[in-house]
N, C-alpha and C positions, 0 to 999 in steps of 0.2 A: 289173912284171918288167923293160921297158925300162929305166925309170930307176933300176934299184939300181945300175948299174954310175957311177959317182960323174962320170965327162966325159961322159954323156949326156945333150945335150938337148933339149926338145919340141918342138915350133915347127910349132903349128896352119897351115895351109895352108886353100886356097878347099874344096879337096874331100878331104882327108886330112890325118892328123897326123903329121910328120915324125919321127922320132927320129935324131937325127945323133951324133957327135963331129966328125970335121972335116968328112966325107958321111954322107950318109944310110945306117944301119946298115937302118932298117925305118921302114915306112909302115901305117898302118894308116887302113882304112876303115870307116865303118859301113854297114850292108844291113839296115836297120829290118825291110823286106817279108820278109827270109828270117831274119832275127833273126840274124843272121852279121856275124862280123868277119875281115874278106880284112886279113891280115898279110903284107906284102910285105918278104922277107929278102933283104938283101945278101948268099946265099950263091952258092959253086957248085952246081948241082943234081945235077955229075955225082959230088958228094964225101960224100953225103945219101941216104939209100934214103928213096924218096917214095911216099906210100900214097893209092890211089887215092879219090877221094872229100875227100882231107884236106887233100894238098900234092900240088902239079904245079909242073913245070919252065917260067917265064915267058920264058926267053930269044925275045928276036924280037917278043914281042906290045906293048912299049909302056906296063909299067906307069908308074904315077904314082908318079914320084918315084925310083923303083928302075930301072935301064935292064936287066937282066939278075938274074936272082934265082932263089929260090922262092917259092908265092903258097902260103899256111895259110886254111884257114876252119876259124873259132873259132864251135864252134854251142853250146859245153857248157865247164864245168869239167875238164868230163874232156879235153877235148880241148885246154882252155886246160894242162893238166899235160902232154900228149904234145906240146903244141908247146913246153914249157918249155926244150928242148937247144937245140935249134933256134933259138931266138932269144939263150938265152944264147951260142951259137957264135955267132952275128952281128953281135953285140952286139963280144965279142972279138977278133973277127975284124977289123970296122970300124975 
């Protein structure tokens, strides 16, 4: 889903995978132990209705790679489909 948009590209890092155009639009990590993938979007958080348990507002904590954003945890298909706006806006966005 990152890489459909055609200037987007990968660029594995030590503890995450980058996805840029000229910065980083999203970061993504893996969490083997919880079987989750924290997707980290270059978006505004205050421009996003954020659902608890799914997405939270990162400003201030420091993620990797994204200094400001929203953080997604990917546990399901289903959940990789409700994050599908979400990254396509960031993706856009970037």
């Amino acid at each position: 889903m990152l890489l459909s948009h055609e200037d987007v590209q990968k660029e594995p890092q030590l503890d995450y995978i980058a996805y840029r155009r000229i910065k980083n639009v999203a970061t993504v990590r893996v969490q083997p132990r919880n079987r989750t993938l924290v997707v980290n979007l270059k978006l505004d958080p205050d421009a996003v209705e954020l659902e608890e348990g799914f997405s939270r507002d990162v400003r201030g904590l420091g993620c990797l790679g994204i200094k400001d954003g929203v953080e997604v945890r990917i546990r399901s298909r289903e959940d990789l489909t409700r994050a599908g706006d979400l990254i396509r806006h960031s993706v856009e966005e970037g």
